[in-house]
Backbone bond lengths (Angstrom), bond angles and torsions (degrees), N, CA, C in turn:
res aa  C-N    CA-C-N  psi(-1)  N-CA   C-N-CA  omega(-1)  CA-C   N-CA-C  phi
1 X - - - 1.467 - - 1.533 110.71 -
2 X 1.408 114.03 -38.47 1.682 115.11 -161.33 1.645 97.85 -86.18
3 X 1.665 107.90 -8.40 1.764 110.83 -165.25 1.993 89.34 -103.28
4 X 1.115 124.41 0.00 1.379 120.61 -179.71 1.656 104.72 -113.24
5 X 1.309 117.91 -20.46 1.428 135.08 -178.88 1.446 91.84 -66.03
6 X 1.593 99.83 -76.20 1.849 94.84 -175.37 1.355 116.21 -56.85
7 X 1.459 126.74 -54.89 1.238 113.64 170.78 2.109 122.33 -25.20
8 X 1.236 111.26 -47.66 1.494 112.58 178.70 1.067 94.63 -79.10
9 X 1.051 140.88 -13.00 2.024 130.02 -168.04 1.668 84.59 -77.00
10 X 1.541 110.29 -42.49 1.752 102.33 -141.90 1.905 99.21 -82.49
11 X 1.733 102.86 -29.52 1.143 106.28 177.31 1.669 124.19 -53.09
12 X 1.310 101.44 -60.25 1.501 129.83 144.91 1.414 116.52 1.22
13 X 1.683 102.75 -65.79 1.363 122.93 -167.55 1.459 103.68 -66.01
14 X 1.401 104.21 -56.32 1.573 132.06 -153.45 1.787 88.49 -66.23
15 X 1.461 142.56 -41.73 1.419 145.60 -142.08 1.339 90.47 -93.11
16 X 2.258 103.65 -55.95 1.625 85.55 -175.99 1.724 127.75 -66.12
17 X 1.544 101.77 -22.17 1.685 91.21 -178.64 1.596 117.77 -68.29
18 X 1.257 115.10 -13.04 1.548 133.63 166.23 1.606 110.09 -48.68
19 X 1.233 105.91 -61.34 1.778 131.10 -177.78 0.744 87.27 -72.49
20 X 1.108 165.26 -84.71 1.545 164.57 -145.81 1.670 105.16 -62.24
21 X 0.765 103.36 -54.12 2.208 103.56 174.51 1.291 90.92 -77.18
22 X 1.188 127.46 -71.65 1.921 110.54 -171.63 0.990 127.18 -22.03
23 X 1.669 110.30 -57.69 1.301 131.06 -176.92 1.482 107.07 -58.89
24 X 1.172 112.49 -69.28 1.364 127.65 175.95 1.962 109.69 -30.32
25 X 1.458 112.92 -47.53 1.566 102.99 -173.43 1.326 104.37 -100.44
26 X 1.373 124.64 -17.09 1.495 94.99 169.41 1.811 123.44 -113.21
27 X 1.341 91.60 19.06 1.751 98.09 165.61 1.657 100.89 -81.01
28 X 1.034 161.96 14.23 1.513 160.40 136.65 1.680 107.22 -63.85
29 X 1.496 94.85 -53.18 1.736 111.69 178.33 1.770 92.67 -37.64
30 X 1.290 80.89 -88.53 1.851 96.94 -179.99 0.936 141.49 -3.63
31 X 1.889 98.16 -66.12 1.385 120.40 167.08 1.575 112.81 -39.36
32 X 1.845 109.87 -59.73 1.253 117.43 -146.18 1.843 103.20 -81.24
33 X 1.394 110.80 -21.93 1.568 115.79 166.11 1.061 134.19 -61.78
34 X 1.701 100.19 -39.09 1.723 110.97 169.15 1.453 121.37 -81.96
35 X 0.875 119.60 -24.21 1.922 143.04 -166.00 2.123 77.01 -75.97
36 X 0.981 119.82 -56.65 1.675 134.20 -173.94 1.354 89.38 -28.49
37 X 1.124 99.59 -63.67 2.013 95.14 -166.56 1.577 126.24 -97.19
38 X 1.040 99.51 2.03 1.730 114.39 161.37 1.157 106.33 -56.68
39 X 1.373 113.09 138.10 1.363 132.33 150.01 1.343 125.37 -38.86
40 X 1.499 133.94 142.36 1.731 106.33 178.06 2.020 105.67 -71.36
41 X 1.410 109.32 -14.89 1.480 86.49 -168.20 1.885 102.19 -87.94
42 X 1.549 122.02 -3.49 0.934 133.01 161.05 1.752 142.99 -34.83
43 X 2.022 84.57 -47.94 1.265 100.03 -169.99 1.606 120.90 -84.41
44 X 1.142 110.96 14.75 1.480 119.78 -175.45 1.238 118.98 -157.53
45 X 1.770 97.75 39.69 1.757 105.33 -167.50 1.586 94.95 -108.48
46 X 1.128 114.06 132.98 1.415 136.97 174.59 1.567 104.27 -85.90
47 X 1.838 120.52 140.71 1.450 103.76 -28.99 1.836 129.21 -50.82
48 X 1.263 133.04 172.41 1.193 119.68 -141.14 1.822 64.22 -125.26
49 X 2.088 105.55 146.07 1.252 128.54 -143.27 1.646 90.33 -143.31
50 X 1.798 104.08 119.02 1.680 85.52 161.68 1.635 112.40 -78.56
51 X 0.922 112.09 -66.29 1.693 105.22 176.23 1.415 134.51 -35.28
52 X 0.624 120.57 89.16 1.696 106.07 170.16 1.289 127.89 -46.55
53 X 1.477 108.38 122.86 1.213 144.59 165.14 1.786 127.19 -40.57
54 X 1.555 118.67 -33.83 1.328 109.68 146.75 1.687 85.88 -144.34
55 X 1.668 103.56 142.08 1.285 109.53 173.79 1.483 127.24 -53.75
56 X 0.852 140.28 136.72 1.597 106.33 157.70 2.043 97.01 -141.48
57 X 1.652 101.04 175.17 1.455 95.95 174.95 1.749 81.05 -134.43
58 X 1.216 127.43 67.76 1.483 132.11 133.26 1.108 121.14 -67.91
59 X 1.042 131.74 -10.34 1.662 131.62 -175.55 1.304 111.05 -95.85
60 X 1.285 129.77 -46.08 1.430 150.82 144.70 1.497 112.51 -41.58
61 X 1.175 128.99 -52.66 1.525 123.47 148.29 1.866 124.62 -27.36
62 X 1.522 89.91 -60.51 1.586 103.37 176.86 1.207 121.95 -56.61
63 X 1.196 120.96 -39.53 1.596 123.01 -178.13 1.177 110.51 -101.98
64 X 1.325 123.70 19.76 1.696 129.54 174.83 1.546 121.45 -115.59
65 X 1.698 86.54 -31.41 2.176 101.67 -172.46 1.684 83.80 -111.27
66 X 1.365 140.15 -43.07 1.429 132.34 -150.14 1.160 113.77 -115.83
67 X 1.263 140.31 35.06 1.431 151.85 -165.36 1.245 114.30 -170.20
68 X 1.728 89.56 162.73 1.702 82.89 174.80 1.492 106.59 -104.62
69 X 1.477 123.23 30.59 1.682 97.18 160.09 0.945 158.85 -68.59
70 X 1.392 101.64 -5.89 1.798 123.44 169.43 1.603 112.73 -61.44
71 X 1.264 117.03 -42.96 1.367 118.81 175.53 1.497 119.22 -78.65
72 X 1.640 112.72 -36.11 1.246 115.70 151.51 1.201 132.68 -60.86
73 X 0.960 147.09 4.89 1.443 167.20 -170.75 1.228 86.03 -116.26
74 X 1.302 137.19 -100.78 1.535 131.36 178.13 1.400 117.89 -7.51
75 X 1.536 113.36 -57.26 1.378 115.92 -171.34 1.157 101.67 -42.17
76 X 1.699 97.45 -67.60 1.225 90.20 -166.39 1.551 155.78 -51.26
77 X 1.592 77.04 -42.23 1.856 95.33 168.65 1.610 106.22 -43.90
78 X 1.524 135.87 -16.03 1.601 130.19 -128.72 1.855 66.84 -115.54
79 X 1.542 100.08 -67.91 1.177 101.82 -167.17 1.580 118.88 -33.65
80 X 1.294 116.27 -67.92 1.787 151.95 -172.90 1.669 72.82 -33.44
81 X 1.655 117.67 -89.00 1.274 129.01 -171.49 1.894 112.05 -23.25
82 X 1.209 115.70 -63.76 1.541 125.32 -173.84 1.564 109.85 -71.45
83 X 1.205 106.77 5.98 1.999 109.27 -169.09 1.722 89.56 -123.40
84 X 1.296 121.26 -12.86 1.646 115.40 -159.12 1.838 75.77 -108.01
85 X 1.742 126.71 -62.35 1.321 96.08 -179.82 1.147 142.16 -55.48
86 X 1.473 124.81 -33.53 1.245 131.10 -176.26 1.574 101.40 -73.72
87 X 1.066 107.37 -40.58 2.030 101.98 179.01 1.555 84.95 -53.54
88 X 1.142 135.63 -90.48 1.455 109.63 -147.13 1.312 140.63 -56.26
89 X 1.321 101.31 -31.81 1.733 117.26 157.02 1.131 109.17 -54.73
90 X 1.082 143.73 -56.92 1.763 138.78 177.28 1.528 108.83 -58.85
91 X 1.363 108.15 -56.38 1.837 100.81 169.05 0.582 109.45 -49.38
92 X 1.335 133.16 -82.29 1.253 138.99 -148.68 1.675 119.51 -36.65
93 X 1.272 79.78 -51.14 1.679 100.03 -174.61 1.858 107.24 -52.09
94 X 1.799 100.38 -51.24 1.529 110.31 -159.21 1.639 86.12 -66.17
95 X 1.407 126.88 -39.02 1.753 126.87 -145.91 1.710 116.66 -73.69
96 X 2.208 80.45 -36.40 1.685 87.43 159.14 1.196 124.05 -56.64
97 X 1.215 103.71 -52.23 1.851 101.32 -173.41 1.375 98.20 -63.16
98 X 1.456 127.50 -55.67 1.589 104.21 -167.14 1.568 124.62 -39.86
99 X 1.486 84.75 -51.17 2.082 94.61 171.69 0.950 113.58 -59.44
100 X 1.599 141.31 -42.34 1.611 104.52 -158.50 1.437 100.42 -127.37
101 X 1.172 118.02 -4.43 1.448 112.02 -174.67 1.904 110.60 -96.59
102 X 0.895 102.54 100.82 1.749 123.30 -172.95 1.677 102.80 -49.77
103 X 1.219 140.71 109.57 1.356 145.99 177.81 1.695 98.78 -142.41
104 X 1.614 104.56 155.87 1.230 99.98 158.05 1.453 143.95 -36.19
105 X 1.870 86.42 -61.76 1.531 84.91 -174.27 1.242 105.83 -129.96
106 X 1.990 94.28 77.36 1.584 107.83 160.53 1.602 122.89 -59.72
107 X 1.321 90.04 -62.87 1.532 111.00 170.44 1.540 130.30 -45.99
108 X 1.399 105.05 -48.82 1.410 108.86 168.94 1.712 114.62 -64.16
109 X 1.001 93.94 -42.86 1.875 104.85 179.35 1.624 113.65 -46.48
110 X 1.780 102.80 -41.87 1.399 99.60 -150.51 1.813 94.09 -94.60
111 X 1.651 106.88 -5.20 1.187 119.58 -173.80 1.735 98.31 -78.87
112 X 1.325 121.32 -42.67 1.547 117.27 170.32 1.106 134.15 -73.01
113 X 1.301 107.82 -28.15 1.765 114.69 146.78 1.624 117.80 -17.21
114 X 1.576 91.12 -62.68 1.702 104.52 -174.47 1.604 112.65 -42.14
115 X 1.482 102.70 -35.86 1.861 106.70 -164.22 1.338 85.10 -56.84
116 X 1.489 142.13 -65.96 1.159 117.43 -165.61 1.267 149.37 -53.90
117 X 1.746 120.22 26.49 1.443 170.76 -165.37 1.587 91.41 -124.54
118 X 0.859 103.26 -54.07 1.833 101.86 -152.03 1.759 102.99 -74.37
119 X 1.162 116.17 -53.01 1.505 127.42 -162.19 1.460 99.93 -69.47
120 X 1.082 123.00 110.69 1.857 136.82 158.45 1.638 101.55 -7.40
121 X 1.117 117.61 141.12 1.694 122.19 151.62 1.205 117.68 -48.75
122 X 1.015 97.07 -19.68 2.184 102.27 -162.47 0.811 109.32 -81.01
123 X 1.783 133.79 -34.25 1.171 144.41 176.21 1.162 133.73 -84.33
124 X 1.921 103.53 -20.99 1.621 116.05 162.28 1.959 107.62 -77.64
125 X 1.813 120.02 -3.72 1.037 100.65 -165.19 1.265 117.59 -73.65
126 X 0.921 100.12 -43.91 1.767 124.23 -171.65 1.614 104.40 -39.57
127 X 1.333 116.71 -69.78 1.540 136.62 -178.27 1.348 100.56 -53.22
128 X 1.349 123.37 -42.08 2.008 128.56 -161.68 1.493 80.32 -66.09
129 X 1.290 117.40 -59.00 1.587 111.84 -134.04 1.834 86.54 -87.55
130 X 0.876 125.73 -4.49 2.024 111.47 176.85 1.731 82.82 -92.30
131 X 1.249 146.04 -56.71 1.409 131.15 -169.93 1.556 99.35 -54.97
132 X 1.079 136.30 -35.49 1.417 129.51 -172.92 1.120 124.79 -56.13
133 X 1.777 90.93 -53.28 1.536 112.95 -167.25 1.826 94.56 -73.68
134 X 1.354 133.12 -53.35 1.285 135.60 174.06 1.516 99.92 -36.42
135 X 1.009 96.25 -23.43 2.041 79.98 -167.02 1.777 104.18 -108.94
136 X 1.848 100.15 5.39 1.733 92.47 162.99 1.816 110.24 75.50
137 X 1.444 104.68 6.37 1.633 100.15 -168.76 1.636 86.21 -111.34
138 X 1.521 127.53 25.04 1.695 107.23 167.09 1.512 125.29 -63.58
139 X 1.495 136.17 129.95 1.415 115.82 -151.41 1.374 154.79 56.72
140 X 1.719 82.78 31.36 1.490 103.53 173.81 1.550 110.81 -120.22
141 X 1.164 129.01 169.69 1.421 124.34 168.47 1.581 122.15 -65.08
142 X 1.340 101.43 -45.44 1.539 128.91 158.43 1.689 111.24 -40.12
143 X 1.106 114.10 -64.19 1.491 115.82 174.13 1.525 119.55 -39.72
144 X 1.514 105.15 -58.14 1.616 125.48 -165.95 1.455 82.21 -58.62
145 X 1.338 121.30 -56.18 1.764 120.10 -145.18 2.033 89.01 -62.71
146 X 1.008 116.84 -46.98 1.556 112.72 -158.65 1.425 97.45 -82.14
147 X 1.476 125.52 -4.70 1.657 105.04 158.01 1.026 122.64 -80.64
148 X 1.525 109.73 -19.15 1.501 109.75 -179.51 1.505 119.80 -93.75
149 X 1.516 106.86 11.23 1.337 108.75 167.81 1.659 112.03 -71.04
150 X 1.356 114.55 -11.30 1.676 112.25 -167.07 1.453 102.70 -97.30
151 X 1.528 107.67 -16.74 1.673 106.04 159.67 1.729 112.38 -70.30
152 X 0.923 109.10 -83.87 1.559 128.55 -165.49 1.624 95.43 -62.32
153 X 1.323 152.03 -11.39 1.871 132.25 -172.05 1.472 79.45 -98.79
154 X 1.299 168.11 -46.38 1.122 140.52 -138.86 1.676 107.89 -81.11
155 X 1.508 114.41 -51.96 1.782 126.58 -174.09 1.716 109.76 -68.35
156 X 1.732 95.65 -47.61 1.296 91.31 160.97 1.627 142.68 -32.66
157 X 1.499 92.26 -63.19 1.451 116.59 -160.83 1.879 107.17 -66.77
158 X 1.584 97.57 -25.45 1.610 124.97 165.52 1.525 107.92 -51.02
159 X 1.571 109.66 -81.44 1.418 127.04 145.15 1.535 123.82 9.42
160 X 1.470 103.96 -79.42 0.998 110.87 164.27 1.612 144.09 -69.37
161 X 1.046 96.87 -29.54 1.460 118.93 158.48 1.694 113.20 -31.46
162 X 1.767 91.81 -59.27 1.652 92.82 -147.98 1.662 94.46 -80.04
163 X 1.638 108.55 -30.71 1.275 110.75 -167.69 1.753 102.44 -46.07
164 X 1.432 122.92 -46.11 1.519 129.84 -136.92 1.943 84.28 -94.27
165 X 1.118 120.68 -23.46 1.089 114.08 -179.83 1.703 119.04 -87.50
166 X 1.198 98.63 -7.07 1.475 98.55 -162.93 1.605 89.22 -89.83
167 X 1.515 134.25 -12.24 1.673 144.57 178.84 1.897 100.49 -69.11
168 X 1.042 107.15 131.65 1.416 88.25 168.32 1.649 104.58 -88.25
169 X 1.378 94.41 156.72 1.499 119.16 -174.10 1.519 103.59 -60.10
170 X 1.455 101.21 -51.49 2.046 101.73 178.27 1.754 117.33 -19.31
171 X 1.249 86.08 -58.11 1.489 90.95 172.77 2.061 139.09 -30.87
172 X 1.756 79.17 -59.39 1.607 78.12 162.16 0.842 118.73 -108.03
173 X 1.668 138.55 19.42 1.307 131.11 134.35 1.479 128.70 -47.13
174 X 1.653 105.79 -34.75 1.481 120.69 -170.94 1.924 90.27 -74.85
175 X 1.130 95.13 -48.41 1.891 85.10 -172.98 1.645 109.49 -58.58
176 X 1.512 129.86 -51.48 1.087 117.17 156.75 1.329 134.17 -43.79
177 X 1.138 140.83 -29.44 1.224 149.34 -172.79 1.523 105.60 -65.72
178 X 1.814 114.99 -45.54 1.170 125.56 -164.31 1.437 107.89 -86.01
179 X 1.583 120.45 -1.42 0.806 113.08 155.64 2.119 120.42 131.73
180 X 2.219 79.67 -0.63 1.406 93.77 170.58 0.793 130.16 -91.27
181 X 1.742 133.86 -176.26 1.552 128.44 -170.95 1.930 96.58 -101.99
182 X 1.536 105.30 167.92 1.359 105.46 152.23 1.737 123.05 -25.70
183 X 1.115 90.07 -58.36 1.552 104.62 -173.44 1.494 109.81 -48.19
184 X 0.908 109.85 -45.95 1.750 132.46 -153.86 2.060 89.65 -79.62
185 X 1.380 114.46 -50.15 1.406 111.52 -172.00 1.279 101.79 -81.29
186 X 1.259 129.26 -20.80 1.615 124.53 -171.94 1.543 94.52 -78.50
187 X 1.617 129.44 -65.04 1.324 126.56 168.89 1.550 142.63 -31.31
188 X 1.846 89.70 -34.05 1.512 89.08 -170.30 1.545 97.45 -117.69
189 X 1.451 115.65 0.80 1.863 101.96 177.34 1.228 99.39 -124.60
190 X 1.711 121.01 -52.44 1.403 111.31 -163.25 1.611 140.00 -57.63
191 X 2.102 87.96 -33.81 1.399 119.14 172.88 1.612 98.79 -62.33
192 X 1.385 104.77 -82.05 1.285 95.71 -166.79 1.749 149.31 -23.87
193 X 1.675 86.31 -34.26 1.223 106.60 -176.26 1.539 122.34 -90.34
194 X 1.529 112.04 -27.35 0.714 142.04 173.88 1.913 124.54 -73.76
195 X 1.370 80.24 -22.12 2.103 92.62 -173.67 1.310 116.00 -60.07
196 X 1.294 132.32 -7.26 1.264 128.74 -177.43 1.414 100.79 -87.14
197 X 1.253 129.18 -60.74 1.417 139.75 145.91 1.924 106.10 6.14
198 X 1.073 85.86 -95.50 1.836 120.34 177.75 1.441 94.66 -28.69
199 X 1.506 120.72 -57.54 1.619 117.58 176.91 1.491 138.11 -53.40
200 X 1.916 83.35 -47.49 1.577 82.08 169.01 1.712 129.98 -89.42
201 X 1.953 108.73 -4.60 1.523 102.60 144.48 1.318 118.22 -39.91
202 X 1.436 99.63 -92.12 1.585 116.23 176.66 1.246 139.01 -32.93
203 X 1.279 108.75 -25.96 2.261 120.57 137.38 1.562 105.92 -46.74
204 X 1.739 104.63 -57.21 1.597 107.82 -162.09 1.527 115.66 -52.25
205 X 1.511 97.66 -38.04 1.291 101.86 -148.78 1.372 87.14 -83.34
206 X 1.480 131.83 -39.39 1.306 123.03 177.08 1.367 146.18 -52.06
207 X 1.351 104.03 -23.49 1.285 147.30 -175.20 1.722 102.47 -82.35
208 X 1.726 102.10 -45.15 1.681 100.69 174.53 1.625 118.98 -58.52
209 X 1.486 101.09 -43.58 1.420 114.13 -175.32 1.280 103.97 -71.31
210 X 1.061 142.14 -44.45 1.786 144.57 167.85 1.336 110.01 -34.78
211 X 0.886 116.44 -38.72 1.921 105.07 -159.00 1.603 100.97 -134.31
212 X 1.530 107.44 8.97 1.987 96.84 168.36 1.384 106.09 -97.60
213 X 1.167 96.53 155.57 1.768 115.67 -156.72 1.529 112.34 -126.28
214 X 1.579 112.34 -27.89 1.535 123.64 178.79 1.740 114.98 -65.10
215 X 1.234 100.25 -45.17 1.457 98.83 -156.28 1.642 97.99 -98.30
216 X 1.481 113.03 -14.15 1.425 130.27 155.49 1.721 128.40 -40.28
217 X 1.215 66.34 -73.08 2.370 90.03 171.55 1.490 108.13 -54.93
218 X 1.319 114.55 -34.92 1.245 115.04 -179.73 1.253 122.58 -93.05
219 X 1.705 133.72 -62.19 1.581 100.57 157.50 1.793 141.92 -78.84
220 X 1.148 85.30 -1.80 2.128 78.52 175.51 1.954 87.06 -114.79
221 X 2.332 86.42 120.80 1.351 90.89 -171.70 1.775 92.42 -110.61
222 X 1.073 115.61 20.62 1.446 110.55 165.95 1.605 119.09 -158.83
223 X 1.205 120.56 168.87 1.569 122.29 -179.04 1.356 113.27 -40.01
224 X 0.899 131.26 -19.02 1.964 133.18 -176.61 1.480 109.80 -67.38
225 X 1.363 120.62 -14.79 1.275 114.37 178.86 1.730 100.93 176.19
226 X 1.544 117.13 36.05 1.228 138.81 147.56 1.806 107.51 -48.06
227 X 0.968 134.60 129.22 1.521 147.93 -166.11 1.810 115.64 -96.85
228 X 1.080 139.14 83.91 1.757 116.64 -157.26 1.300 135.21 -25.95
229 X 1.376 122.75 -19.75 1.126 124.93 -179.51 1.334 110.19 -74.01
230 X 1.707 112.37 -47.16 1.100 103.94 146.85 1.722 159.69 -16.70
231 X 1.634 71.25 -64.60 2.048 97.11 174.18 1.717 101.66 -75.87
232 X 1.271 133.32 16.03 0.971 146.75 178.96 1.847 106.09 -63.77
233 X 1.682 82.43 -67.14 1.845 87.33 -165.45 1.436 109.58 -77.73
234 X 1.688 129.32 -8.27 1.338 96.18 153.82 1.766 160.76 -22.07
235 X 1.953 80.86 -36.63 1.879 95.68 175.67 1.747 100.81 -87.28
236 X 1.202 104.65 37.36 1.396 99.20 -179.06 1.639 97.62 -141.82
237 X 1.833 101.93 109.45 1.913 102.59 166.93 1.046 103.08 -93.52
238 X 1.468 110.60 -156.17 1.458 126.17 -144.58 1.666 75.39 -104.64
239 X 0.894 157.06 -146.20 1.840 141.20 179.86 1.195 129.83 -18.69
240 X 0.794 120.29 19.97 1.811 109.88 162.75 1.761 96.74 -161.82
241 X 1.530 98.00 176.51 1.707 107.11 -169.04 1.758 89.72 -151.31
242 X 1.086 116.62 130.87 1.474 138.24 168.71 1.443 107.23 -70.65
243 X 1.185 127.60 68.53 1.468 123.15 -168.00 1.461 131.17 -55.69
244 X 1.802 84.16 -39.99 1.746 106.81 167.94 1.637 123.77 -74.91
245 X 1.578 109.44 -42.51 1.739 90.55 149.20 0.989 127.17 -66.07
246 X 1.404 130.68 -14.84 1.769 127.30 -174.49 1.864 98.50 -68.72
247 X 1.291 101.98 -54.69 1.507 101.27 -163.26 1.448 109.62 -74.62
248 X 1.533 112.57 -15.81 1.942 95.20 166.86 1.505 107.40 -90.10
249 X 1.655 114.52 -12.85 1.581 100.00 163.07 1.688 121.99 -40.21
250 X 1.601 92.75 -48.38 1.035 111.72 -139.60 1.442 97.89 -89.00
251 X 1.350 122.86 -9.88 1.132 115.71 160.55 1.097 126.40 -116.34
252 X 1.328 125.16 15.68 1.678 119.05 132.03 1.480 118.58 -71.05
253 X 1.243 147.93 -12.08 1.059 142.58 -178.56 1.779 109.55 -101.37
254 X 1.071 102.06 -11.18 1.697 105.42 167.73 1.525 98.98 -90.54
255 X 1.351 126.04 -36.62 1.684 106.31 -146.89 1.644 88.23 -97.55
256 X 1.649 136.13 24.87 1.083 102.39 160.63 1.933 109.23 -112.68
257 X 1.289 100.26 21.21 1.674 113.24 -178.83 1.665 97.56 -107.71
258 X 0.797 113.73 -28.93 1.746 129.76 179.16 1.964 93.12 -65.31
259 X 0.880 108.49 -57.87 1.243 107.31 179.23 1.308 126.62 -63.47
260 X 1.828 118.93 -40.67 1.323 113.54 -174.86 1.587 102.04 -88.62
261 X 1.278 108.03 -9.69 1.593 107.75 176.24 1.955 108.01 -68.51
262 X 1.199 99.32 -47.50 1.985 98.73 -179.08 1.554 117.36 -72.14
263 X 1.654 99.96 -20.57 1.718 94.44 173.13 1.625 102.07 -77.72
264 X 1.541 107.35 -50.13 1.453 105.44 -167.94 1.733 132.27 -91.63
265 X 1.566 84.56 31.42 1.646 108.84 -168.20 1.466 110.57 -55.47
266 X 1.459 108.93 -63.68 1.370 126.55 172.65 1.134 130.70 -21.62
267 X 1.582 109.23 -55.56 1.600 138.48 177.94 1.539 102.00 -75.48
268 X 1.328 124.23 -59.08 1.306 116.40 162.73 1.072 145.04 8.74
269 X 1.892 93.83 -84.16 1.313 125.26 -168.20 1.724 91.88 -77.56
270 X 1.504 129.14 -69.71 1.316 134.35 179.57 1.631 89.67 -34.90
271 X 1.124 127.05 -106.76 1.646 114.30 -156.86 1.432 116.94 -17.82
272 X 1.558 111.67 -72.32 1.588 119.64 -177.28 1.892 101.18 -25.40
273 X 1.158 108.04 -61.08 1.871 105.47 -168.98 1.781 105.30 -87.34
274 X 1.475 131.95 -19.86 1.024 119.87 167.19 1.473 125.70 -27.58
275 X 1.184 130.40 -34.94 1.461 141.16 -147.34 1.442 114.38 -110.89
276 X 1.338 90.88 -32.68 2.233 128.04 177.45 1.452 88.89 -5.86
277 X 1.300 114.43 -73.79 1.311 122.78 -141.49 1.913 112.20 -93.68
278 X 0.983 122.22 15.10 1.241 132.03 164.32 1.287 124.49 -173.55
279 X 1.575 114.29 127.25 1.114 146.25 170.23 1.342 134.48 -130.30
C-alpha cells in the first residue's frame, strides 16, 4: 500500500510539473493569439479579459492592406530559402572534409568553428556589415542572406560534421572498391544516409534566418528586402504601440514555422540525434 501511495505521489508530481511547463509556454502563445482579435480599446480594458469580447479580424486587415508585411514575409521566406541552401553546400562540403579527410588539425579546426557560436552578434556586426557593404549587396535580399551565413555555417558545419562521421567509412570504400569514384560513394551512400541530418540543418539554419532581427535592421534599410521581424516595429511610434496589429503580425510570422516544423518533425528529430553517438 505505502509502495503504491508513493508511486501516485511521484506520478502526481511528475504530471503536475508537466502542467506547470505547458501552461507556462503556451500561455504567451495564447495571450498573443487572442490579443490578435481584440479590439484596440479592448486590450487594456479593466477588468483585463483573455477572450475577446467581440471578435474582430481588423488587425489582420492592418498588417495585410496597411503595412509592409506581405513583402516582408516574402523576403523572408526568399531569404530563409538562400541562407538554408548555401548552409548546406558550405557544410556539407567543410563537414565532409572534417570527417574523412585525416589532417592534423582536423579536430582543432572543427573545434574553432564552434567560436563562431560563442562570439556575441554585436561583435560579428561591425566586420559582417563592411564585407557586405564591400561587396555592394547593402539592401538587398542577397546581402541579409550572406550575413546570416556567419550565424548558421559555424553549428551547422559542426552538425554536419558529426552526422557524416557517425556513417562508417566501409561503406564508401565498398562503392570504390567496385569500381566507383569518391563522387559516386558520397552521392549514392553518404547523402542518402545522411539526408535526414542535412534536413534538420537546413530547417535550423532556416529557422535562424527567420526570426534574427540584428543583422536584419542593419543591412536591409528599406521595404525591398526589409525581413518581418523587422517589419515588426512599424506598429510601434514614438508614443504609442498598436498592440493588436503587433500580435496578428506576430502571428502570421509564427504560424508559418509552426507548420514546417509538424510536416518536418520527423526528419528533425532523426537528424538532431543521428550524429548523438559520434564526434
Amino acid at each position: 500500500m505505502r509502495n503504491l501511495l508513493s508511486r501516485v505521489s511521484a506520478g502526481a508530481a511528475v504530471w503536475g510539473t508537466l502542467a506547470v511547463l505547458l501552461v507556462w509556454s503556451l500561455a504567451p502563445i495564447a495571450v498573443m493569439v487572442l490579443t490578435s482579435f481584440k479590439q484596440r480599446n479592448e486590450i487594456f480594458a479593466a477588468p483585463v479579459s483573455l477572450l475577446p469580447d467581440s471578435w474582430t479580424l481588423d488587425n489582420y486587415r492592418e498588417v495585410f492592406t496597411s503595412s509592409s508585411m506581405p513583402q516582408a514575409l516574402v523576403n523572408s521566406v526568399v531569404i530563409g530559402a538562400l541562407v538554408a541552401l548555401a548552409t548546406l553546400l558550405f557544410c556539407f562540403s567543410a563537414g565532409y572534409a572534417l570527417a574523412r579527410f585525416r589532417f592534423r588539425s582536423a579536430r582543432p579546426l572543427a573545434l574553432f568553428l564552434l567560436l563562431g557560436q560563442v562570439v556575441p552578434l554585436t561583435v560579428l556586426l561591425l566586420p559582417v556589415y563592411q564585407i557586405v557593404s564591400s561587396l555592394e549587396l547593402l539592401d538587398t535580399t542577397t546581402g541579409v542572406a550572406f550575413a546570416h551565413l556567419a550565424i548558421t555555417v559555424p553549428l551547422v558545419t559542426w552538425m554536419v560534421r558529426n552526422q557524416i562521421a557517425a556513417i562508417p567509412y566501409d561503406l564508401e570504400e565498398a562503392v570504390q572498391v567496385d569500381g566507383g569514384s569518391r563522387l559516386d560513394a558520397v552521392s549514392y551512400v553518404t547523402l542518402p544516409v545522411c539526408a535526414p541530418g542535412l534536413v534538420a540543418a537546413g530547417m535550423f539554419a532556416f529557422l535562424q534566418s527567420w526570426h534574427e532581427f540584428l543583422f536584419a535592421s542593419v543591412m536591409a534599410t528599406s521595404t525591398a528586402s526589409r525581413t518581418a521581424p523587422v517589419a515588426l516595429t512599424q506598429f510601434a511610434g514614438e508614443f504609442d504601440v498598436d498592440w493588436g496589429a503587433t500580435m496578428a503580425a506576430s502571428v502570421v510570422l509564427t504560424v508559418p514555422i509552426v507548420i514546417l516544423f509538424v510536416v518536418m518533425q520527423r526528419y528533425f528529430t532523426a537528424g538532431l540525434t543521428g550524429g548523438a553517438v559520434k564526434g
